[in-house]
TIMARVEX-785739 format. One record per residue (C-alpha): z, x, y; residue in three letters. Coordinates in steps of 0.05 Angstrom, whole numbers, padded with zeros to 5 digits, always signed. Layout:
ZXYALA/...
// end
This chain:
-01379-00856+00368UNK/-01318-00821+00331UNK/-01297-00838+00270UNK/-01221-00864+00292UNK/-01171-00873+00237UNK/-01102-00916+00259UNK/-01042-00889+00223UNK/-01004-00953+00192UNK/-00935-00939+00181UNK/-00903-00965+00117UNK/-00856-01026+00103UNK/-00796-00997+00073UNK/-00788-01017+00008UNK/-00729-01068-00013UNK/-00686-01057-00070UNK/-00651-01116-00110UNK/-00584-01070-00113UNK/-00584-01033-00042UNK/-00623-01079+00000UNK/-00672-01035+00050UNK/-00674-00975+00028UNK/-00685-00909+00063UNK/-00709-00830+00046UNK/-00675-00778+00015UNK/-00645-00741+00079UNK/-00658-00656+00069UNK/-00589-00631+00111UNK/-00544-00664+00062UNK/-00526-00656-00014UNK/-00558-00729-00042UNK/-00505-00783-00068UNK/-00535-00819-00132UNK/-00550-00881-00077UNK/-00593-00839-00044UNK/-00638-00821-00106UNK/-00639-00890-00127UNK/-00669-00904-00058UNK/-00715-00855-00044UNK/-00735-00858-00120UNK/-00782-00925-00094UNK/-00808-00891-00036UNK/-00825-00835-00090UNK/-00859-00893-00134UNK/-00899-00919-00074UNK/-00924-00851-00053UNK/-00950-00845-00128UNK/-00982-00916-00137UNK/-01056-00893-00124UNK/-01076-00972-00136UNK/-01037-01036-00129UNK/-01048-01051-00203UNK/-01028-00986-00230UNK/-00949-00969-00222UNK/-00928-00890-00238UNK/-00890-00872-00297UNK/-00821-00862-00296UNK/-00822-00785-00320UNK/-00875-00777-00267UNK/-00819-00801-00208UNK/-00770-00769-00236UNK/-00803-00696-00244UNK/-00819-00711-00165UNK/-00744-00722-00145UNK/-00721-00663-00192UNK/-00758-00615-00152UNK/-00730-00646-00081UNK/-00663-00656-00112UNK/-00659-00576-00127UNK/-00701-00559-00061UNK/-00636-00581-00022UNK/-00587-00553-00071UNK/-00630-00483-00064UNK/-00618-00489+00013UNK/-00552-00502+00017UNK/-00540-00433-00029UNK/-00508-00460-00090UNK/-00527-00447-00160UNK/-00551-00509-00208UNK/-00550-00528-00273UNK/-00617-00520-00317UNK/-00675-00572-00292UNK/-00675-00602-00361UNK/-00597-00606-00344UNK/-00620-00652-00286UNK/-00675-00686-00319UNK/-00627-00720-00359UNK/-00575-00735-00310UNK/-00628-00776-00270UNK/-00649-00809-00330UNK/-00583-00836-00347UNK/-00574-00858-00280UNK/-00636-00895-00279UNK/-00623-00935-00337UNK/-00551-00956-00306UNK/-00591-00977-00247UNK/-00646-01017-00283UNK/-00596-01048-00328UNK/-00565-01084-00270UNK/-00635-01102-00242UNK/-00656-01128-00301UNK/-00597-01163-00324UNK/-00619-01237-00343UNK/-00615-01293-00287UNK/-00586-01343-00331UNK/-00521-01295-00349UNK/-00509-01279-00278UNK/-00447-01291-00247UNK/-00374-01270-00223UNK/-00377-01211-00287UNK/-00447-01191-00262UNK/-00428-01191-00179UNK/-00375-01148-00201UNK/-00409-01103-00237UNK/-00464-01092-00184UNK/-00400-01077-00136UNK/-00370-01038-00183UNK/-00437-00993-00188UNK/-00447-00998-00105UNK/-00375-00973-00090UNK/-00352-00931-00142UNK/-00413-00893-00184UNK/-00477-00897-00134UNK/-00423-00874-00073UNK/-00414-00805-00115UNK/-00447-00735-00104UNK/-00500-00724-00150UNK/-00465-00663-00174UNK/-00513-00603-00209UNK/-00473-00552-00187UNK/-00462-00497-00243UNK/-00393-00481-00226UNK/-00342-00541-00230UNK/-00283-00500-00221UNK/-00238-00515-00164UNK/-00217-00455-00140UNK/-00245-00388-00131UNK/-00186-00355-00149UNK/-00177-00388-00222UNK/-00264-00385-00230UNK/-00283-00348-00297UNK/-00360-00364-00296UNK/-00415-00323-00295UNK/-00432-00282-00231UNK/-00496-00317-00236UNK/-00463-00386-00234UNK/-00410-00377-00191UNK/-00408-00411-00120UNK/-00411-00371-00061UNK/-00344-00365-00027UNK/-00377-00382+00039UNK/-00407-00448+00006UNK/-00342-00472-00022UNK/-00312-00505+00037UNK/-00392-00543+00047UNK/-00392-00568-00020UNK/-00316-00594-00025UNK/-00334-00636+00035UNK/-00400-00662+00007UNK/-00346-00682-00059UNK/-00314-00725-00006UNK/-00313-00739+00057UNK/-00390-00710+00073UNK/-00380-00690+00144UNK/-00422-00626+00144UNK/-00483-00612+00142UNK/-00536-00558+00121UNK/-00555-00520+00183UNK/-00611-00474+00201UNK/-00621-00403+00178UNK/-00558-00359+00189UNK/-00588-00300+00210UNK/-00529-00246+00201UNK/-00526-00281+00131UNK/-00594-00274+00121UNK/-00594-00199+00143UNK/-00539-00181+00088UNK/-00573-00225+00033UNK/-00634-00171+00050UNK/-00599-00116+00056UNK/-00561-00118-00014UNK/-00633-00147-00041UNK/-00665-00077-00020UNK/-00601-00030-00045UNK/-00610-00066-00118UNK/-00691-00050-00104UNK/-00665+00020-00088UNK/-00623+00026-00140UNK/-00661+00006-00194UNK/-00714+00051-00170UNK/-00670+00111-00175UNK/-00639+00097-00238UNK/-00717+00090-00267UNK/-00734+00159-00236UNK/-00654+00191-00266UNK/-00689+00155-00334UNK/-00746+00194-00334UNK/-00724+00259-00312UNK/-00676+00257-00364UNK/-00717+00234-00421UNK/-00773+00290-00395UNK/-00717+00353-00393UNK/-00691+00329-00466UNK/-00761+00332-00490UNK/-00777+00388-00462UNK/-00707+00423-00501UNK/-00721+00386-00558UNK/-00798+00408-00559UNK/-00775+00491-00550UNK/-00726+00481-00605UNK/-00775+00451-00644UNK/-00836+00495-00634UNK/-00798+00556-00663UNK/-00828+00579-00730UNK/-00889+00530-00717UNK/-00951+00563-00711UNK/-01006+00516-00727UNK/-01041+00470-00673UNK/-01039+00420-00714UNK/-00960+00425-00727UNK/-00952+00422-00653UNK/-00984+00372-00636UNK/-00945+00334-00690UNK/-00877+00358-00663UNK/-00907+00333-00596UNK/-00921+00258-00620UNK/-00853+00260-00656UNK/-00814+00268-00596UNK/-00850+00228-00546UNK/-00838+00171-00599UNK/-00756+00185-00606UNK/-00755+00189-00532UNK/-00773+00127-00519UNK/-00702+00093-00539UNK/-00659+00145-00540UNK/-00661+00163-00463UNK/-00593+00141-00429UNK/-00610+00129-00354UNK/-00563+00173-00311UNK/-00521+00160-00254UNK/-00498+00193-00190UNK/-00441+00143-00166UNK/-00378+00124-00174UNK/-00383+00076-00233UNK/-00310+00071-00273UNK/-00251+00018-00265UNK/-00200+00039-00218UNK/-00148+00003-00244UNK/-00081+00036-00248UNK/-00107+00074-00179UNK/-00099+00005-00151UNK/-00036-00012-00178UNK/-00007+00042-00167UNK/-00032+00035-00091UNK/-00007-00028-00093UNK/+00057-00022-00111UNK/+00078+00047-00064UNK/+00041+00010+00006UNK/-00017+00055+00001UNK/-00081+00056+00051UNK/-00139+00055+00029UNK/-00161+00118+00060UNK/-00102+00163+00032UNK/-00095+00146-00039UNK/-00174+00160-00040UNK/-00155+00223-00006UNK/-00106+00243-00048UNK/-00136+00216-00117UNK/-00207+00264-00099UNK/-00159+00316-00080UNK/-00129+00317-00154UNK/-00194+00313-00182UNK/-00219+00380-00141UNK/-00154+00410-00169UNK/-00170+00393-00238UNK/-00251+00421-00236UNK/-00267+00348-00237UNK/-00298+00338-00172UNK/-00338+00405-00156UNK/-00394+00430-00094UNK/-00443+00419-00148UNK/-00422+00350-00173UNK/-00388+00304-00129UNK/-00403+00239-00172UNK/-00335+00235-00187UNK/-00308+00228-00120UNK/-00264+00167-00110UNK/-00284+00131-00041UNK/-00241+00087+00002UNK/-00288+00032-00002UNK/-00296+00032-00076UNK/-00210+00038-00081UNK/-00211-00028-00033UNK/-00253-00067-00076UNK/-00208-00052-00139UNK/-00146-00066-00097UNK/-00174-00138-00088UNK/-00200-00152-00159UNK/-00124-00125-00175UNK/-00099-00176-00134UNK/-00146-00237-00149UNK/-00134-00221-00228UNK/-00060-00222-00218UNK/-00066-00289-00178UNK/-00101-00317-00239UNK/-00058-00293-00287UNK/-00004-00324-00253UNK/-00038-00390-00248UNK/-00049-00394-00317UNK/+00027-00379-00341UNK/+00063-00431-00299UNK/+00042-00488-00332UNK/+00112-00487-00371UNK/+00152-00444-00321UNK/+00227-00435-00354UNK/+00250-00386-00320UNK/+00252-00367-00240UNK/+00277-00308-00213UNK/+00271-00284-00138UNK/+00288-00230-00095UNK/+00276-00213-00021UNK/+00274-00158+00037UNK/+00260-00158+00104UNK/+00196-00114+00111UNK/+00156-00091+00174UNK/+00098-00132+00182UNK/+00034-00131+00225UNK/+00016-00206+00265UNK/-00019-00220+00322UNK/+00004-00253+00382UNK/-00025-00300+00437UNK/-00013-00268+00500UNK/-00054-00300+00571UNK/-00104-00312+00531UNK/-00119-00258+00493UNK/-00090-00242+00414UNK/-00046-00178+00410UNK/-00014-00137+00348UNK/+00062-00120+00337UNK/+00111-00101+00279UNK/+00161-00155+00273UNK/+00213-00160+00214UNK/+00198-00211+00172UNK/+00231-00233+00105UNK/+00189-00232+00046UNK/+00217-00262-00019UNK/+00185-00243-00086UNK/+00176-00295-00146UNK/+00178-00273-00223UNK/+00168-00310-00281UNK/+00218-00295-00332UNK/+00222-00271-00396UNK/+00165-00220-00386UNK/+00166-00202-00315UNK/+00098-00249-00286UNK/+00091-00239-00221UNK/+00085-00310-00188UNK/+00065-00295-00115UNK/+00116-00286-00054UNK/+00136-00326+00005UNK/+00157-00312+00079UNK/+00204-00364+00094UNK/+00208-00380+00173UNK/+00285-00358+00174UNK/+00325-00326+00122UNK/+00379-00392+00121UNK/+00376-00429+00041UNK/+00350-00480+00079UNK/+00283-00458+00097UNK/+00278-00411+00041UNK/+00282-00469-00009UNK/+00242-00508+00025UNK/+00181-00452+00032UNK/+00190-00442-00043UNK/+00175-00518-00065UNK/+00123-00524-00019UNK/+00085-00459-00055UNK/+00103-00493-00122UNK/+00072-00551-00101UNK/+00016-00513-00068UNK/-00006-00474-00129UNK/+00007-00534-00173UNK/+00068-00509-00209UNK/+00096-00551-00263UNK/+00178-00546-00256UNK/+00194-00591-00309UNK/+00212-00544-00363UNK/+00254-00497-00316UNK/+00318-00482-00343UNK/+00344-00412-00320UNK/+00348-00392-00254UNK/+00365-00320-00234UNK/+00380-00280-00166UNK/+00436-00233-00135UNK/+00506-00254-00121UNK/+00496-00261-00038UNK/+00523-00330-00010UNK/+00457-00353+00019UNK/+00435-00356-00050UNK/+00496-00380-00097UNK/+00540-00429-00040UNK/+00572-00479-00082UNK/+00538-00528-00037UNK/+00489-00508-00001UNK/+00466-00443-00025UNK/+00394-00434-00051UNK/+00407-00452-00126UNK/+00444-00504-00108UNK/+00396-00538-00064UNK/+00336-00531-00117UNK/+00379-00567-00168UNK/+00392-00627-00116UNK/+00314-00620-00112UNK/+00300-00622-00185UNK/+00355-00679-00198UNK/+00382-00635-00255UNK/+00430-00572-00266UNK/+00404-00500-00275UNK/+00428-00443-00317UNK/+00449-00383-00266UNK/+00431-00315-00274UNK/+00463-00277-00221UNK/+00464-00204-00211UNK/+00531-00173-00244UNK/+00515-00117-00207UNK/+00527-00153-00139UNK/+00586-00183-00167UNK/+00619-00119-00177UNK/+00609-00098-00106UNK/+00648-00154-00072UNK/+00718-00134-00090UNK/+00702-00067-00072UNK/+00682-00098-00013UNK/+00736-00131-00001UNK/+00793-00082-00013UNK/+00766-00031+00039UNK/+00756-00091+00100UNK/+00830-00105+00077UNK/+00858-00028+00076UNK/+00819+00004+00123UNK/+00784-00043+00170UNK/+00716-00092+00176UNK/+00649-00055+00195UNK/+00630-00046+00265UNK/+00556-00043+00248UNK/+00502-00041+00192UNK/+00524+00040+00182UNK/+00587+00033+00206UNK/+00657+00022+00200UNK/+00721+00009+00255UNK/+00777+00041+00211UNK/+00793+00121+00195UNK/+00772+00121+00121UNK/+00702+00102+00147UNK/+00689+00142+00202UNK/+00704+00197+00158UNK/+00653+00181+00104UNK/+00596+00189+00162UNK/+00595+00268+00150UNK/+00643+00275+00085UNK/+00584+00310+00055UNK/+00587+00365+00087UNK/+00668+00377+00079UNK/+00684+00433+00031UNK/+00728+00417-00028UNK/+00798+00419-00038UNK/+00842+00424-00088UNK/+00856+00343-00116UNK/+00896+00313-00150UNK/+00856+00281-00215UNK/+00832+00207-00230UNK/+00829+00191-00297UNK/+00782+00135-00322UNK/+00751+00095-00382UNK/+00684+00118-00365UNK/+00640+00092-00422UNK/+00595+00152-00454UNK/+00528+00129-00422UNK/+00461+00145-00478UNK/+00402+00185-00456UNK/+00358+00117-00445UNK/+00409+00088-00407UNK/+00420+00154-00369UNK/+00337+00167-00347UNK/+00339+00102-00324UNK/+00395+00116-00266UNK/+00367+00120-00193UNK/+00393+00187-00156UNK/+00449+00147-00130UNK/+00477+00121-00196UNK/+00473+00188-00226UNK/+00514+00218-00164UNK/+00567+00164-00178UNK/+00570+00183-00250UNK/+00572+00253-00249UNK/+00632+00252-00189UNK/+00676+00196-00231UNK/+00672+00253-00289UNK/+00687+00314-00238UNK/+00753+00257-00213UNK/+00770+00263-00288UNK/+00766+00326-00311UNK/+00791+00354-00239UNK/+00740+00413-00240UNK/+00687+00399-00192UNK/+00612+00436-00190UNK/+00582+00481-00137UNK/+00524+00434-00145UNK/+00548+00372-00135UNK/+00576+00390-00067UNK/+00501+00403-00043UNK/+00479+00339-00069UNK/+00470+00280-00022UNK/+00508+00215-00035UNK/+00463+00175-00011UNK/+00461+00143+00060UNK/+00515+00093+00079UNK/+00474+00020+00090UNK/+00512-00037+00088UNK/+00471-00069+00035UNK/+00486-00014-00016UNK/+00552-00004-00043UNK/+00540+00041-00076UNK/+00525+00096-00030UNK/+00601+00079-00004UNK/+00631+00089-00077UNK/+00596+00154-00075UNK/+00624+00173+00000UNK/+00690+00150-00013UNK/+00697+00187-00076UNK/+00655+00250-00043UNK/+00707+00245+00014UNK/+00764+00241-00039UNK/+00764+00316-00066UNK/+00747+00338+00008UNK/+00818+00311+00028UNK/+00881+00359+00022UNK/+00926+00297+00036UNK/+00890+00236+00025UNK/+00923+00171+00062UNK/+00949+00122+00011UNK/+00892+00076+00034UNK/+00847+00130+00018UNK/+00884+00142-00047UNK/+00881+00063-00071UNK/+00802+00059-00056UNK/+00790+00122-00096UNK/+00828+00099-00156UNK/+00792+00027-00152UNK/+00732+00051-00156UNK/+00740+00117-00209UNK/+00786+00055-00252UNK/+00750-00011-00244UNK/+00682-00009-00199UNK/+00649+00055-00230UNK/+00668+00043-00306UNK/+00655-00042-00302UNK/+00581-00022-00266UNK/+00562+00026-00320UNK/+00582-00020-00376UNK/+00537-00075-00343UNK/+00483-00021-00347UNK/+00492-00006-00421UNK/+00503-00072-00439UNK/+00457-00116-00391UNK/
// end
């Protein structure tokens, strides 16, 4: 006859606090309720005799070791098990303090207190991870302790409203966890093997230089002993890869719209040109991969240097363009890329230039513009109480006495703002102006309706004339002021001088004035006065726009730019 053995299956335990309770589940970070319960199906698994109950350390080393088993599968990094040891600890003693509490005391305090512990502490995540930082981004902890990116999202919901779950293996995950396992494996092999190799060629120098002028065995083998003994800490392991920061490469990528693949080009290329980068030795040579990774620790240490200035912010200044920008498009289906135009405002942090972060409003009306910028102060938890100044260019979308831009934030913030707008802009519009008035409105963004205007399309390539001179209160400009013209400002400066002396330069006639865009005035100045000594009788419209801008515009924007 066999030997048959029925499997009982246990009573659940009861709990005085939690009524029935249940097991620790494995696909979900444990709440502090459910190590409480499964810490008495712990205690009845160790109870080898009714009469003999387990000790608490003994329970609580058992649930430290599931507790991290589950943290270890869902990928994120603990604190030390001590750490945890005492965690549970504390937690236990809440627990038996309210189980233990004395009958005759109980009442409305106590039922409160028991509620109190159900609803508010035991409903928490039993949080061990190693990394309490919110954010990614603003994260400063050890590489060792940091949370995984992927793991973030997981363990924000397990914080509150524990929907997710811990899955099976990822396999592709898995693959690239192996993969960068073996290249460290690899890599630590090689840079063993570089070790050696170099510590055996210095001894080997060292030992020739050495052995000259010894002649004894004896002396040898002492030279021998002595070297093998300094070689032992002063090898440097060697390297055959790419190893410095990349820094300014990346900023300066950055900031000129690089890719990835030319500024590497062109950065190796100035290398091979300076002996740097040779057949022999190509350690040096700066790869596209290795330039993308700097571009992005550029970028996420500029992110957290801006979220760490703007808890006073005082002063706001902003600026935008409309720039060509790559989106993707539903079409039947199926996602498809185009350029569109889209405007892209930049935010500074003044004084000291910070770069805040920038924002593509949906159109460019102050409307949605102010309403896209309080929505990113609110989204990166920017503190506006302490902002006094306010700075931008003179354009109406952005200083309308009612419902320009400025105007609109102070309604926002229930308080006036110091403005800071562009003199330079300023000084355009009665330039502006005066040539709608004399010689017509445009008919385009490069063009104009009246005959001043369609002249200044080709002016610079009319020869010069003899011209009647301009003169001017042209302030004397120093040399910082003067290196720090664009090509455009220094055309303007050096014609207003040519207007006032009446002698004008060979040079200057083959120099180009700069394209004629709406949105620069300048480049019309320059045209207009270009077009001025290429006129034998210049019309008395002409004649008045000249004068304007050799008397008033030029000499009123160069005093701005001596005297910001």
């Amino acid at each position: 006859m066999s030997d048959l053995r029925l499997k009982v299956q246990r009573k659940p335990p009861d709990c005085p606090i939690f009524g029935t309770v249940k097991r620790m589940k494995l696909d979900m970070l444990p709440t502090i309720q459910n190590i409480l319960e499964d810490y008495q199906w712990v205690r009845l698994d160790l109870r080898e005799h009714p009469e003999r109950e387990p000790k608490v350390f003994e329970i609580i080393s058992v649930l430290v070791q599931k507790i991290t088993d589950i943290w270890s599968r869902a990928s994120i990094p603990t604190v030390t098990v001590q750490r945890i040891t005492k965690l549970l600890k504390d937690i236990h003693d809440q627990y038996l303090k309210l189980i233990y509490y004395p009958t005759s005391k109980r009442g409305d305090s106590y039922e409160l207190k028991v509620k109190e512990f159900k609803e508010v502490t035991a409903s928490k995540l039993f949080d061990i991870a190693s990394c309490k930082c919110l954010t990614s981004v603003s994260c400063n902890c050890p590489k060792d302790r940091k949370i995984p990116i992927d793991e973030r999202e997981f363990l924000q919901d397990q914080r509150t409203l524990r929907h997710m779950m811990i899955g099976p293996i990822d396999n592709p995950k898995t693959k690239a966890l192996k993969r960068r396992a073996q290249r460290k494996e690899h890599e630590t092999i090689r840079l063993t093997a570089s070790s050696s190799t170099a510590t055996m060629s210095k001894a080997s120098d060292d030992l020739d230089v050495s052995f000259e002028g010894t002649t004894s065995e004896d002396d040898r083998e002492a030279v021998l002993a002595d070297n093998e003994y300094q070689g032992k800490d002063s090898a440097t392991p060697s390297t055959f890869q790419q190893r410095r920061k990349l820094t300014n490469t990346a900023r300066a990528t950055e900031r000129y719209g690089i890719s990835d693949r030319a500024a590497a080009d062109i950065a190796s290329s100035v290398l091979t040109d300076f002996g740097i980068v040779t057949t022999d030795d190509n350690s040096e040579v700066i790869d596209r991969s290795k330039l993308r990774r700097e571009r992005k620790k550029l970028r996420v240490e500029l992110y957290s240097e801006a979220a760490d200035s703007v808890a006073n912010l005082r002063g706001l200044y902003f600026d935008g363009r409309k720039d060509k920008t790559l989106v993707q498009e539903e079409i039947e289906g199926k996602l498809h890329r185009k350029v569109v135009l889209e405007e892209h405002i930049v935010l500074l942090e003044e004084p000291g230039s910070k770069y805040l972060g920038h924002i593509a409003p949906i159109s460019g009306n102050a409307k949605s513009i102010k309403s896209t910028m309080t929505d990113f102060f609110e989204r990166n938890n920017m503190n506006l109480d302490n902002l006094t100044v306010i700075g931008c260019d003179g354009t109406a979308v952005n200083t309308g006495h009612k419902g320009g831009i400025i105007r609109l934030l102070e309604m926002h913030l229930n308080r006036p703002l110091q403005w800071f707008v562009c003199l330079l802009h300023g000084n355009e519009l009665p330039l502006r102006h005066l040539f709608e008035h004399l010689d017509g409105s445009t008919t385009g963004p490069r063009s104009f309706s009246g005959p001043v205007g369609t002249q200044l399309q080709y002016c610079e390539t009319m020869p010069k004339v003899e011209f009647v001179p301009i003169e001017s209160n042209l302030p004397v400009l120093p040399d910082s002021v003067v290196q720090d013209l664009s090509t455009d400002q220094k055309y303007l400066y050096d014609i207003c001088q040519t207007l006032n002396s009446g002698n004008c330069d060979e040079a200057l006639l083959h120099r180009n004035p700069g394209k004629l865009v709406m949105s620069r005035w300048l480049t019309l100045a320059n045209r207009v006065l270009r077009l001025y000594i290429a006129t034998n009788t210049p019309t008395n419209s002409l004649m008045a726009i000249a004068e304007f801008v050799a008397k008033v515009y030029a000499p009123v924007w160069f005093s701005i730019k001596c005297k910001p």
